[in-house]
mmCIF entry with sequence, helices, sheets and N, C-alpha, C, O atoms, coordinates in Angstrom:
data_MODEL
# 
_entry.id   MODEL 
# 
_entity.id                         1 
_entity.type                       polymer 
_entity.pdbx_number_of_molecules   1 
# 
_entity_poly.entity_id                      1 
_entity_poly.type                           'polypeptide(L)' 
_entity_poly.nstd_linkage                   no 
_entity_poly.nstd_monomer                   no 
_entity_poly.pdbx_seq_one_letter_code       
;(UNK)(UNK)(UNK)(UNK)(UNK)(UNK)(UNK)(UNK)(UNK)(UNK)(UNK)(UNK)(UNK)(UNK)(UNK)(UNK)
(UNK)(UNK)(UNK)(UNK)(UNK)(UNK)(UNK)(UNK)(UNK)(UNK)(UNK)(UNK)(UNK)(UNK)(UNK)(UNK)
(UNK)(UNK)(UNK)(UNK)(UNK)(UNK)(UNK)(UNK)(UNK)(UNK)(UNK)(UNK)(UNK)(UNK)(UNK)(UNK)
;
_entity_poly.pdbx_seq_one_letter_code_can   XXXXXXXXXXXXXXXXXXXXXXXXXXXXXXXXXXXXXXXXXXXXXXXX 
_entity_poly.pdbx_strand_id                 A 
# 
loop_
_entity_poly_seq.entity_id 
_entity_poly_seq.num 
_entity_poly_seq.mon_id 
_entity_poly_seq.hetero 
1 1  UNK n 
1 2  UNK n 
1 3  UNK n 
1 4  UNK n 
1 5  UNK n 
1 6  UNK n 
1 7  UNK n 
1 8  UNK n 
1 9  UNK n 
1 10 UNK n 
1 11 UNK n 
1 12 UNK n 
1 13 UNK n 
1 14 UNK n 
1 15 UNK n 
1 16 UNK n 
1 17 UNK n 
1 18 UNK n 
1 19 UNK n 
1 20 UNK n 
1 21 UNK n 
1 22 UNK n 
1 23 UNK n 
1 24 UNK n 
1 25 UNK n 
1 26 UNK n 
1 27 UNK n 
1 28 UNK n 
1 29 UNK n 
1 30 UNK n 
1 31 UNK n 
1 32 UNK n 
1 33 UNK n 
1 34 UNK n 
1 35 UNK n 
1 36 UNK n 
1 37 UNK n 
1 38 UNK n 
1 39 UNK n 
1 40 UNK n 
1 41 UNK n 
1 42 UNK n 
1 43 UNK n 
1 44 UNK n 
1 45 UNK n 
1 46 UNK n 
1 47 UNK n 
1 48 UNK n 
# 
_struct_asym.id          A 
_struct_asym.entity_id   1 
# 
loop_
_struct_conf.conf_type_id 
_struct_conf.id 
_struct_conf.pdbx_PDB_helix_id 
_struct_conf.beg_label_comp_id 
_struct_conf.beg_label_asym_id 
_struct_conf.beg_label_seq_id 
_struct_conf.pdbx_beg_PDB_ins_code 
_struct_conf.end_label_comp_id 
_struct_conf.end_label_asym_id 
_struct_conf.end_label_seq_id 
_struct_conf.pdbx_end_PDB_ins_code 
_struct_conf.beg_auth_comp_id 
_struct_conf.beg_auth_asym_id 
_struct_conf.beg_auth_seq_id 
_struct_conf.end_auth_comp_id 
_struct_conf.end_auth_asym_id 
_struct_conf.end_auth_seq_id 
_struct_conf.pdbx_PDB_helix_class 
_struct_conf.details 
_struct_conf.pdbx_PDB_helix_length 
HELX_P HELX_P1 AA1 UNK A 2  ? UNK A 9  ? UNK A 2  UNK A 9  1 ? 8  
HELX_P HELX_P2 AA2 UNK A 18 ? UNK A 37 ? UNK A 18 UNK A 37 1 ? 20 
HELX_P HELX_P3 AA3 UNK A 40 ? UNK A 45 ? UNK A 40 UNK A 45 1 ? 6  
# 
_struct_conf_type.id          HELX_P 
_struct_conf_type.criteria    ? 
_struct_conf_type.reference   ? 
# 
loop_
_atom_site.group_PDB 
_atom_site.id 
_atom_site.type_symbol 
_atom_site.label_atom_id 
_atom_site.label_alt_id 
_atom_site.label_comp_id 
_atom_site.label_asym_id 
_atom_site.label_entity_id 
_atom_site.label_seq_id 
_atom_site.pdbx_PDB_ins_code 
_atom_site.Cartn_x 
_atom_site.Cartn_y 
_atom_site.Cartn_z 
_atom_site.occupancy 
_atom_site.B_iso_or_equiv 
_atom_site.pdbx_formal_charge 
_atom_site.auth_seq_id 
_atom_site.auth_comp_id 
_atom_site.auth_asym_id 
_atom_site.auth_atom_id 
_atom_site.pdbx_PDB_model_num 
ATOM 1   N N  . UNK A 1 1  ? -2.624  -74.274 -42.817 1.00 0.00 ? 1  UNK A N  1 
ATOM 2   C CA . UNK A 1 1  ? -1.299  -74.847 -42.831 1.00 0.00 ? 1  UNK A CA 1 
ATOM 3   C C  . UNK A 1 1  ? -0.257  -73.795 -42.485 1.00 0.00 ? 1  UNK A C  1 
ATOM 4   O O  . UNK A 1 1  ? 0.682   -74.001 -41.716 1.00 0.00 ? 1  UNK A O  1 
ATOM 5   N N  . UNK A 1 2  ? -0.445  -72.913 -42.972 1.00 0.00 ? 2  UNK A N  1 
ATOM 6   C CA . UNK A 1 2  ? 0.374   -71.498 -42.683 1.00 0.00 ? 2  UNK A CA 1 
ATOM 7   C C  . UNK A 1 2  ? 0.822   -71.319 -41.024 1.00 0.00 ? 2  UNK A C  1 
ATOM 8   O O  . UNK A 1 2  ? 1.783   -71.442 -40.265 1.00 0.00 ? 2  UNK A O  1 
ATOM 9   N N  . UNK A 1 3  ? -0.607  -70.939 -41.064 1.00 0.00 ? 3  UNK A N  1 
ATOM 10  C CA . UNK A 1 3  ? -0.912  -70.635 -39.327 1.00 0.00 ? 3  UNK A CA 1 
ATOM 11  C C  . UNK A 1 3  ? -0.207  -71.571 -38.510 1.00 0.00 ? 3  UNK A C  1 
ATOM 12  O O  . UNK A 1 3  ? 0.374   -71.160 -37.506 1.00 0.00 ? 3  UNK A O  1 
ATOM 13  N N  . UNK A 1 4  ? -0.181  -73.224 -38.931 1.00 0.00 ? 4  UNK A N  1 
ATOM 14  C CA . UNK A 1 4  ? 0.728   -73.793 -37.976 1.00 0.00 ? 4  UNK A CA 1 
ATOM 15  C C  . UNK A 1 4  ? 2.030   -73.740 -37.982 1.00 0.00 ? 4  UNK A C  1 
ATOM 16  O O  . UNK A 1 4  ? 2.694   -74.140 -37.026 1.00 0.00 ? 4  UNK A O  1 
ATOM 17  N N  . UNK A 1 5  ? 2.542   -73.246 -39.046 1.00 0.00 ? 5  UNK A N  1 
ATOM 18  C CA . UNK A 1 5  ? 3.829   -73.337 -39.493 1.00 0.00 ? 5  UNK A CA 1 
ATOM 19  C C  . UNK A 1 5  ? 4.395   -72.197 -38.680 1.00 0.00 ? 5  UNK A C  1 
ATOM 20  O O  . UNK A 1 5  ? 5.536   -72.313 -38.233 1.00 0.00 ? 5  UNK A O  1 
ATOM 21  N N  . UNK A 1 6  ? 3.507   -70.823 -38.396 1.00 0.00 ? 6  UNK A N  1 
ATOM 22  C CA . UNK A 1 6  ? 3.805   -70.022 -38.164 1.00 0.00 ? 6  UNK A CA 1 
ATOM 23  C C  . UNK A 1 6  ? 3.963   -70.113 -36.626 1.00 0.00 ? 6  UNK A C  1 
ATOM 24  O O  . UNK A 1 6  ? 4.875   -69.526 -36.043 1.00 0.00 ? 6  UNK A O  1 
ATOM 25  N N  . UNK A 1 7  ? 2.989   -70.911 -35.959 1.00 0.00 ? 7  UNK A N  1 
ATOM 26  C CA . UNK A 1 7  ? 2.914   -70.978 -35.064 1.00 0.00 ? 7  UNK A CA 1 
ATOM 27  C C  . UNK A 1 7  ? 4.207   -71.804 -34.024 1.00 0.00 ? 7  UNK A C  1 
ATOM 28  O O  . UNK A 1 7  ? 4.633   -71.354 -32.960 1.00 0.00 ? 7  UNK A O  1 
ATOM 29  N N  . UNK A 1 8  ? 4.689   -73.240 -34.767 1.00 0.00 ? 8  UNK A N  1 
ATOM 30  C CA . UNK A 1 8  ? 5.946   -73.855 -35.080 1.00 0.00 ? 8  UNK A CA 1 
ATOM 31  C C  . UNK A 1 8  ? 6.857   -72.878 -34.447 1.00 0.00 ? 8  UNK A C  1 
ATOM 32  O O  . UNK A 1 8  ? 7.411   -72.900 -33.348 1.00 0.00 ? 8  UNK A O  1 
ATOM 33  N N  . UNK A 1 9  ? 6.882   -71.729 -35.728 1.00 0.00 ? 9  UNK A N  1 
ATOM 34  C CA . UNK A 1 9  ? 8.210   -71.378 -35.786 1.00 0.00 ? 9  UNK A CA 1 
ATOM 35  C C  . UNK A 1 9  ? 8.415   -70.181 -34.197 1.00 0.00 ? 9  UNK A C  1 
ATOM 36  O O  . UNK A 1 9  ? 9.472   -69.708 -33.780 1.00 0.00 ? 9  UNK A O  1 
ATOM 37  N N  . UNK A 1 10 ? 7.128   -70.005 -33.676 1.00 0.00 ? 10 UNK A N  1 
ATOM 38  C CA . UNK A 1 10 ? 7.465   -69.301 -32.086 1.00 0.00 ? 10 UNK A CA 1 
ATOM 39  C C  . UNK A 1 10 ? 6.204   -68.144 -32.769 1.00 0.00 ? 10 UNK A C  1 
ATOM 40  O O  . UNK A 1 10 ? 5.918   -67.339 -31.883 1.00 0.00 ? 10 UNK A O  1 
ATOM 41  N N  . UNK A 1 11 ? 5.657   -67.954 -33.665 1.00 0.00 ? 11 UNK A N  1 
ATOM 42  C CA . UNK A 1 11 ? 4.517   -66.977 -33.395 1.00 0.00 ? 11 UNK A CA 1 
ATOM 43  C C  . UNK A 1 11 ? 3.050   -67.500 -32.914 1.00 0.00 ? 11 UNK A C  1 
ATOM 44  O O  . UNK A 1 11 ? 2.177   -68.106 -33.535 1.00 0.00 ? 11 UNK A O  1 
ATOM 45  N N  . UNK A 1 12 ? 3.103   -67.123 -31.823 1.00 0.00 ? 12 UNK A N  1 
ATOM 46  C CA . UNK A 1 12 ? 1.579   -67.310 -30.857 1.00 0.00 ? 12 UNK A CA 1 
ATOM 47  C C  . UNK A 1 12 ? 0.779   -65.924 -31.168 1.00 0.00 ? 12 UNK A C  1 
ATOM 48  O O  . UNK A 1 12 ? -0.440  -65.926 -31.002 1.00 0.00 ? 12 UNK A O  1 
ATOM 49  N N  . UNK A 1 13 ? 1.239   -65.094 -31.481 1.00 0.00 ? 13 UNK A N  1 
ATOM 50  C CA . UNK A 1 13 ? 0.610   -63.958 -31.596 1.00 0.00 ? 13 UNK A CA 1 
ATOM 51  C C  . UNK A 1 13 ? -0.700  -64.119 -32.295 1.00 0.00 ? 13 UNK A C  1 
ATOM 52  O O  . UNK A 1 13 ? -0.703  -64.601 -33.427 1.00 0.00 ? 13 UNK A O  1 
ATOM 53  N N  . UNK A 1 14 ? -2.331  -63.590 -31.451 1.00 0.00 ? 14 UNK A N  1 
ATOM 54  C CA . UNK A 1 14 ? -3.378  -64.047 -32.427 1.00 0.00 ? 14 UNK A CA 1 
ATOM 55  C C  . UNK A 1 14 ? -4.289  -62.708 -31.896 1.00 0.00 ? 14 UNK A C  1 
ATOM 56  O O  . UNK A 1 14 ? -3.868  -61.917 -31.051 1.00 0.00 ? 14 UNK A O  1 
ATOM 57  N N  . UNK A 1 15 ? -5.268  -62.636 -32.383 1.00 0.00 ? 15 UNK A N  1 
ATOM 58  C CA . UNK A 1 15 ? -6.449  -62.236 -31.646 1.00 0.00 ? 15 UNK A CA 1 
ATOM 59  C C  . UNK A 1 15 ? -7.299  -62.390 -31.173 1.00 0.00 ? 15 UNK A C  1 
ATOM 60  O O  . UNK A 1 15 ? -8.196  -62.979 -31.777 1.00 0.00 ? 15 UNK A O  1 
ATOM 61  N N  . UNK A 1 16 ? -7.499  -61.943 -29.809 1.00 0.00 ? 16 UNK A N  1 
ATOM 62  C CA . UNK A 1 16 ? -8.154  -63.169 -28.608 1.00 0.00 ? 16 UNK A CA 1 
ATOM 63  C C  . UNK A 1 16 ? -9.893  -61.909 -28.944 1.00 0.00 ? 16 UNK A C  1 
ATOM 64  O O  . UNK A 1 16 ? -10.189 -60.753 -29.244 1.00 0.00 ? 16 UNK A O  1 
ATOM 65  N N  . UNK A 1 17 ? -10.597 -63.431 -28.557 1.00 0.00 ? 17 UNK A N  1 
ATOM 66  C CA . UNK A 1 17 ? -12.341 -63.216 -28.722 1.00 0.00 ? 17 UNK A CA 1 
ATOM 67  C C  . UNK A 1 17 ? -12.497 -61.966 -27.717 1.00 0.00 ? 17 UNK A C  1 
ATOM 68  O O  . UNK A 1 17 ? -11.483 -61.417 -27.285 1.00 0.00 ? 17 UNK A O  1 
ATOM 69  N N  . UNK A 1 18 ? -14.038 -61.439 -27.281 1.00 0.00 ? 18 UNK A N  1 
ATOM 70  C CA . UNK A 1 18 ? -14.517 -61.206 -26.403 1.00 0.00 ? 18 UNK A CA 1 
ATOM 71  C C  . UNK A 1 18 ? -14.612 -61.929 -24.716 1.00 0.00 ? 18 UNK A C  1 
ATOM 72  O O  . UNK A 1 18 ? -14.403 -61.465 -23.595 1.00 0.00 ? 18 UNK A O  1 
ATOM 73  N N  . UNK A 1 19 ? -14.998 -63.165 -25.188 1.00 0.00 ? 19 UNK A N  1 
ATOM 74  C CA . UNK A 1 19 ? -15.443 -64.011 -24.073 1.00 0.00 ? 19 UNK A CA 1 
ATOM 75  C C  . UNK A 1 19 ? -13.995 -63.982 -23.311 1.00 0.00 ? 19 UNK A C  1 
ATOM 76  O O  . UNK A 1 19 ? -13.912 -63.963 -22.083 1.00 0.00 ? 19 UNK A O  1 
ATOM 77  N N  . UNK A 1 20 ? -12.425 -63.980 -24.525 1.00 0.00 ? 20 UNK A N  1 
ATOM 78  C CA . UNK A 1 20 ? -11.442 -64.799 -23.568 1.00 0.00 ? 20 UNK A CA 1 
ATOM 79  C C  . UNK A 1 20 ? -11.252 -63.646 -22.847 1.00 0.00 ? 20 UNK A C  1 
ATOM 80  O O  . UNK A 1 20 ? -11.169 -63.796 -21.628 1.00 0.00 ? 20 UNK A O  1 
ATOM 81  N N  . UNK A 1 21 ? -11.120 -62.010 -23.495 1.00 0.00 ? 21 UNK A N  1 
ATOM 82  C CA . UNK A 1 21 ? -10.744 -60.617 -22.876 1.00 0.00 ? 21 UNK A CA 1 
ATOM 83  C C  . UNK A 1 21 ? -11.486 -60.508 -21.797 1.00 0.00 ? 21 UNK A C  1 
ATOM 84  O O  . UNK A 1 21 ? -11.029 -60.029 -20.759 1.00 0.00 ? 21 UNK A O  1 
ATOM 85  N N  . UNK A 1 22 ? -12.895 -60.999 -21.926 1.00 0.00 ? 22 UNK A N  1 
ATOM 86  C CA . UNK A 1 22 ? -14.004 -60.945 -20.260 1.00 0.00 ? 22 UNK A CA 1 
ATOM 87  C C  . UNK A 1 22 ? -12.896 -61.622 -19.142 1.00 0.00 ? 22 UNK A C  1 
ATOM 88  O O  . UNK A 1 22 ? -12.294 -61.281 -18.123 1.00 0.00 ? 22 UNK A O  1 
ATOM 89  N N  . UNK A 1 23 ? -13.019 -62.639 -19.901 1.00 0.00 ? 23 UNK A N  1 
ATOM 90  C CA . UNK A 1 23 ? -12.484 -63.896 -18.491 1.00 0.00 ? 23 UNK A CA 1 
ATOM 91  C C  . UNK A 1 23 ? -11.150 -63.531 -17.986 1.00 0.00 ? 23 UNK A C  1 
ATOM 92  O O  . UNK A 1 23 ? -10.819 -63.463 -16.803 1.00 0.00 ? 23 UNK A O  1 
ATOM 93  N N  . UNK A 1 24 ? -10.241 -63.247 -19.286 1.00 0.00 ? 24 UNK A N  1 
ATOM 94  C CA . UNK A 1 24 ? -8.912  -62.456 -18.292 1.00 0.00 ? 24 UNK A CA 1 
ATOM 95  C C  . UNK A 1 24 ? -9.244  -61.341 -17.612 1.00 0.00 ? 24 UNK A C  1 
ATOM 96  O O  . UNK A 1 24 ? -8.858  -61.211 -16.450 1.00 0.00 ? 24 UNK A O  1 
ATOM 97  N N  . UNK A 1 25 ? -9.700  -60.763 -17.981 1.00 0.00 ? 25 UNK A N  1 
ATOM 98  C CA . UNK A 1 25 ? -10.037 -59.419 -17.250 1.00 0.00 ? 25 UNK A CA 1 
ATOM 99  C C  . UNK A 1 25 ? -10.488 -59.649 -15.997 1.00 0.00 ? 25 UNK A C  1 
ATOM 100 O O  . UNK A 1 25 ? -10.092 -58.913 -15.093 1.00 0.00 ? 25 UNK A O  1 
ATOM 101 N N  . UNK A 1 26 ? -11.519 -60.857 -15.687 1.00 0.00 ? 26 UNK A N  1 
ATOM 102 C CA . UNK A 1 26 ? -12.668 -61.171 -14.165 1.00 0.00 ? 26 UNK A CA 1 
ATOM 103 C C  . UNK A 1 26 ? -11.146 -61.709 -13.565 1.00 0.00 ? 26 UNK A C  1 
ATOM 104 O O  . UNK A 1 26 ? -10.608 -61.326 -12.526 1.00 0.00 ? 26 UNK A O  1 
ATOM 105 N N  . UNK A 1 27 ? -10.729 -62.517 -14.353 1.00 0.00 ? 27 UNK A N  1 
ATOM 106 C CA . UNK A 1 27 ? -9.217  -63.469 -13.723 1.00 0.00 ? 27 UNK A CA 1 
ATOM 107 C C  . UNK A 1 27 ? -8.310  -62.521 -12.761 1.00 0.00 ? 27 UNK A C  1 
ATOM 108 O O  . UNK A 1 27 ? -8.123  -62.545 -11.545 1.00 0.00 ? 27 UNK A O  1 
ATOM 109 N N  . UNK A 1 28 ? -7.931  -61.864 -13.568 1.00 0.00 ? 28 UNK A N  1 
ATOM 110 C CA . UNK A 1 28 ? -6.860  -60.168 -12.709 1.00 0.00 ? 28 UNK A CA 1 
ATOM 111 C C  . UNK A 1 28 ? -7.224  -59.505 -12.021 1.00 0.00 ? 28 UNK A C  1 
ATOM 112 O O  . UNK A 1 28 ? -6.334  -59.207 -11.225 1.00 0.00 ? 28 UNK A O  1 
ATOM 113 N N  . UNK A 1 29 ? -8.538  -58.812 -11.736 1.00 0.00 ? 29 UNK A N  1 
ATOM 114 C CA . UNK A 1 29 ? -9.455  -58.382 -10.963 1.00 0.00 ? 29 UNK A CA 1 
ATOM 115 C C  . UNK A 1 29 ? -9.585  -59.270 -9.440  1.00 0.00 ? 29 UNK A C  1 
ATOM 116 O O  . UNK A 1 29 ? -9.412  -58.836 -8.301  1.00 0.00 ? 29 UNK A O  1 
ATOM 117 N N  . UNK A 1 30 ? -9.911  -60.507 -9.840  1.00 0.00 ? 30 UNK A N  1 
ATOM 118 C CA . UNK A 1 30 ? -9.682  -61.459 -8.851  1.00 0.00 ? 30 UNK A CA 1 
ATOM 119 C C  . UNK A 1 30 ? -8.452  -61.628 -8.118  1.00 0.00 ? 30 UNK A C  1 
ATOM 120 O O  . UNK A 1 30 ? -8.365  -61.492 -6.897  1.00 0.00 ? 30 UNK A O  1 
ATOM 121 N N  . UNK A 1 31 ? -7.459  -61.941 -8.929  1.00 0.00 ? 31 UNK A N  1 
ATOM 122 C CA . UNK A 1 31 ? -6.357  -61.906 -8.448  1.00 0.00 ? 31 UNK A CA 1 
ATOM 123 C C  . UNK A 1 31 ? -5.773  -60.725 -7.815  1.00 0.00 ? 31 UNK A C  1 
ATOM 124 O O  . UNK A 1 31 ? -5.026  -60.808 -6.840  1.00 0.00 ? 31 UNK A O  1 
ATOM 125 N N  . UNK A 1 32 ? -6.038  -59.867 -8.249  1.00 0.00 ? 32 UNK A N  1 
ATOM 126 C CA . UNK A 1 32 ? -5.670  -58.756 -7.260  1.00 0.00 ? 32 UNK A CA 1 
ATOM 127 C C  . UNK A 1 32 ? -6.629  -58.496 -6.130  1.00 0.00 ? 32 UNK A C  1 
ATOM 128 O O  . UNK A 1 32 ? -6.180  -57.558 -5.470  1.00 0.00 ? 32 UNK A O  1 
ATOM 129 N N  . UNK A 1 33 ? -7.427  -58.807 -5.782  1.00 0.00 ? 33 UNK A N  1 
ATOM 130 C CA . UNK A 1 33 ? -7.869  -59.315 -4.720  1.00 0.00 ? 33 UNK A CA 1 
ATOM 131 C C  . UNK A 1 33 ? -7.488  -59.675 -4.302  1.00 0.00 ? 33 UNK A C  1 
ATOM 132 O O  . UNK A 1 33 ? -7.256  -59.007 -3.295  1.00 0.00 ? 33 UNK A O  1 
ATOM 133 N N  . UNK A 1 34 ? -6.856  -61.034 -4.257  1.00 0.00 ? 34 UNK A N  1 
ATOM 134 C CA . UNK A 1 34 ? -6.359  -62.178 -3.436  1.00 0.00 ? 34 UNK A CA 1 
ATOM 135 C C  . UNK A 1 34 ? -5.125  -61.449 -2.660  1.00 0.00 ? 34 UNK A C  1 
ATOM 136 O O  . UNK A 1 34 ? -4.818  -61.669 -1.488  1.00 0.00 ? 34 UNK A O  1 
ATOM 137 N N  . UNK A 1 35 ? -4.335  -60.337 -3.736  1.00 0.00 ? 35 UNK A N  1 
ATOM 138 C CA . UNK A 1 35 ? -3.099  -59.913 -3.045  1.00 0.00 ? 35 UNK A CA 1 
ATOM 139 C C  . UNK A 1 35 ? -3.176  -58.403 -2.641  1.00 0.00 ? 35 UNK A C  1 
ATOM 140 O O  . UNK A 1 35 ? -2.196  -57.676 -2.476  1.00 0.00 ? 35 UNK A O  1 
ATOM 141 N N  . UNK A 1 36 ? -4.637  -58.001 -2.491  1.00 0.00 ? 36 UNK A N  1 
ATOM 142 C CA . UNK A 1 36 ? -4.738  -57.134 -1.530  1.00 0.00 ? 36 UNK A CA 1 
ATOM 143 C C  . UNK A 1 36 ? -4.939  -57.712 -0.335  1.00 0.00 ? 36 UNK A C  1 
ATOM 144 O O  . UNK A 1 36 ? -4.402  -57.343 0.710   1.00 0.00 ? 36 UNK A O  1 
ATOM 145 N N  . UNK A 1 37 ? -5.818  -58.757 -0.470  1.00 0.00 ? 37 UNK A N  1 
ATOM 146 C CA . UNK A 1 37 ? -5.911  -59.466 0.756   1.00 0.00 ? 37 UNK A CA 1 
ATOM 147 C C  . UNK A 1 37 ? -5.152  -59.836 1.936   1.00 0.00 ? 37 UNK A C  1 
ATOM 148 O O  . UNK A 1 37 ? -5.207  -59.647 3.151   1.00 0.00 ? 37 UNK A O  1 
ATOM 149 N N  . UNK A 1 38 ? -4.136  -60.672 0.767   1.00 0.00 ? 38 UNK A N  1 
ATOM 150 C CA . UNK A 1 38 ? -2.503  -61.205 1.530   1.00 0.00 ? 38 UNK A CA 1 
ATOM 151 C C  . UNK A 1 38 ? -2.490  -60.033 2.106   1.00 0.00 ? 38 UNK A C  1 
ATOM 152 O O  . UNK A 1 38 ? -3.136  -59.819 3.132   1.00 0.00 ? 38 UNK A O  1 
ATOM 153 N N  . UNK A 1 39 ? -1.502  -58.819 1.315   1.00 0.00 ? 39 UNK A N  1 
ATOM 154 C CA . UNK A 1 39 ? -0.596  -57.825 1.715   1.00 0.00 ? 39 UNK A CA 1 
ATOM 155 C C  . UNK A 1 39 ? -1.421  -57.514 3.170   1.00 0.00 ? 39 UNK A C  1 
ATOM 156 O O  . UNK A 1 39 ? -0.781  -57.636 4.214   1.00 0.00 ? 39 UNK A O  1 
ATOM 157 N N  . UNK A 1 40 ? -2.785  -57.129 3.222   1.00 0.00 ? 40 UNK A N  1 
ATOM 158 C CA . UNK A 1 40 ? -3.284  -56.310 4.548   1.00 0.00 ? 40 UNK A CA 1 
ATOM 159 C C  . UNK A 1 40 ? -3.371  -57.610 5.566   1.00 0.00 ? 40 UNK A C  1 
ATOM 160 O O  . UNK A 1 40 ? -3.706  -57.463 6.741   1.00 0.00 ? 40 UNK A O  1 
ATOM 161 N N  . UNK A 1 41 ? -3.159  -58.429 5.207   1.00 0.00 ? 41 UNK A N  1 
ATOM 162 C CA . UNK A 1 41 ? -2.926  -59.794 6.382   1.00 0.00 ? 41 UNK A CA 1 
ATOM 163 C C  . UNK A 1 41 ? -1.944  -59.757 6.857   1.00 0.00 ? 41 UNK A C  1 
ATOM 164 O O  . UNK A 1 41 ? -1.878  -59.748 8.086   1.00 0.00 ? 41 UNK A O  1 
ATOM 165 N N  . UNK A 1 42 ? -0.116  -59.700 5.599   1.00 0.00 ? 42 UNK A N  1 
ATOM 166 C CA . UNK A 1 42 ? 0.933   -59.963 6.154   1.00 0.00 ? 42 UNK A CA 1 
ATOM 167 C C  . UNK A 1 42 ? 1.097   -58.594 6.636   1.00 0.00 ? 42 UNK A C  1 
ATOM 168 O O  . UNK A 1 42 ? 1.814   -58.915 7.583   1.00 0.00 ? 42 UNK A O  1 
ATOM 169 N N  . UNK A 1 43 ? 1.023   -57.553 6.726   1.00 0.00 ? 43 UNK A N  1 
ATOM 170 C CA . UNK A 1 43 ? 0.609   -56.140 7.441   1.00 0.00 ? 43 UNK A CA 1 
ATOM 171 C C  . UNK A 1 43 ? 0.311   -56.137 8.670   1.00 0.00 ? 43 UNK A C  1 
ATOM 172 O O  . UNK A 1 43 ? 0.987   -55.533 9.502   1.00 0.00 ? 43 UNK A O  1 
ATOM 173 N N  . UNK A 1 44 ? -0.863  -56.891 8.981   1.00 0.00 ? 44 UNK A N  1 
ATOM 174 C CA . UNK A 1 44 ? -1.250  -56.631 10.421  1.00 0.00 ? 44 UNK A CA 1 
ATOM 175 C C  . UNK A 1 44 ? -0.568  -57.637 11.168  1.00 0.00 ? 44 UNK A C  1 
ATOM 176 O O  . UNK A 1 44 ? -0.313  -57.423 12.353  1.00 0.00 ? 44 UNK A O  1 
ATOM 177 N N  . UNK A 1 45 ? -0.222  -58.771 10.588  1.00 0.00 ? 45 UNK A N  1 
ATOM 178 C CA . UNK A 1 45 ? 0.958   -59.603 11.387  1.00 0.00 ? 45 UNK A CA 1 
ATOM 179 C C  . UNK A 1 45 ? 1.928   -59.209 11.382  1.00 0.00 ? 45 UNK A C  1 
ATOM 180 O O  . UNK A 1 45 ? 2.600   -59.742 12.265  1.00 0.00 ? 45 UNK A O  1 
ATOM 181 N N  . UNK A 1 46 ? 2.408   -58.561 10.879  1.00 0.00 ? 46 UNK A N  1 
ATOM 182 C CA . UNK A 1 46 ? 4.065   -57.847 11.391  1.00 0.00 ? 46 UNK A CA 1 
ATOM 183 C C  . UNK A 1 46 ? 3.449   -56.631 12.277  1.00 0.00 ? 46 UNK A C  1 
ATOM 184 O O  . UNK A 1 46 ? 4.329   -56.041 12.904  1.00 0.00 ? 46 UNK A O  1 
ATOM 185 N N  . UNK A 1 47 ? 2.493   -56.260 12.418  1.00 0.00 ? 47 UNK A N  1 
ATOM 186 C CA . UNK A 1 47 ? 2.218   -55.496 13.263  1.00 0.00 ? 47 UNK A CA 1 
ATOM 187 C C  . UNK A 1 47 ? 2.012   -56.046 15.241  1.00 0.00 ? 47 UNK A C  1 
ATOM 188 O O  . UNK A 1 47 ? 2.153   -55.503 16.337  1.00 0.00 ? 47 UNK A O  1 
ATOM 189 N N  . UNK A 1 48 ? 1.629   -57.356 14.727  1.00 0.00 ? 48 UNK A N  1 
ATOM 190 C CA . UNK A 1 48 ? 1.341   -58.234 16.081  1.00 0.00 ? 48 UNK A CA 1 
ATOM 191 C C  . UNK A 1 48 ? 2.461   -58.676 16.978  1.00 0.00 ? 48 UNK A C  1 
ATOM 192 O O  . UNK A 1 48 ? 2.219   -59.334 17.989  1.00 0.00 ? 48 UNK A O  1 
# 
């Protein structure tokens, strides 16, 4: 009951598992991929 109350009042603050720290972690990794990708794309087209 606490916890929701607390949660209510604007605290999200928790401690996240293993599994969720894996998956953000693969998530950002990925994603920065994607925008190395972009960047050396929009790169060689302003180069063209």
């Amino acid at each position: 009951m606490e916890a929701g109350k607390r949660r209510l009042a604007g605290d999200t603050a928790r401690a996240a598992s293993l599994g969720e720290v894996t998956s953000l972690s693969r998530e950002a990794r990925e994603l920065k991929e994607v925008i190395a990708e972009q960047t050396l794309e929009h790169r060689l087209l302003k180069k063209a």
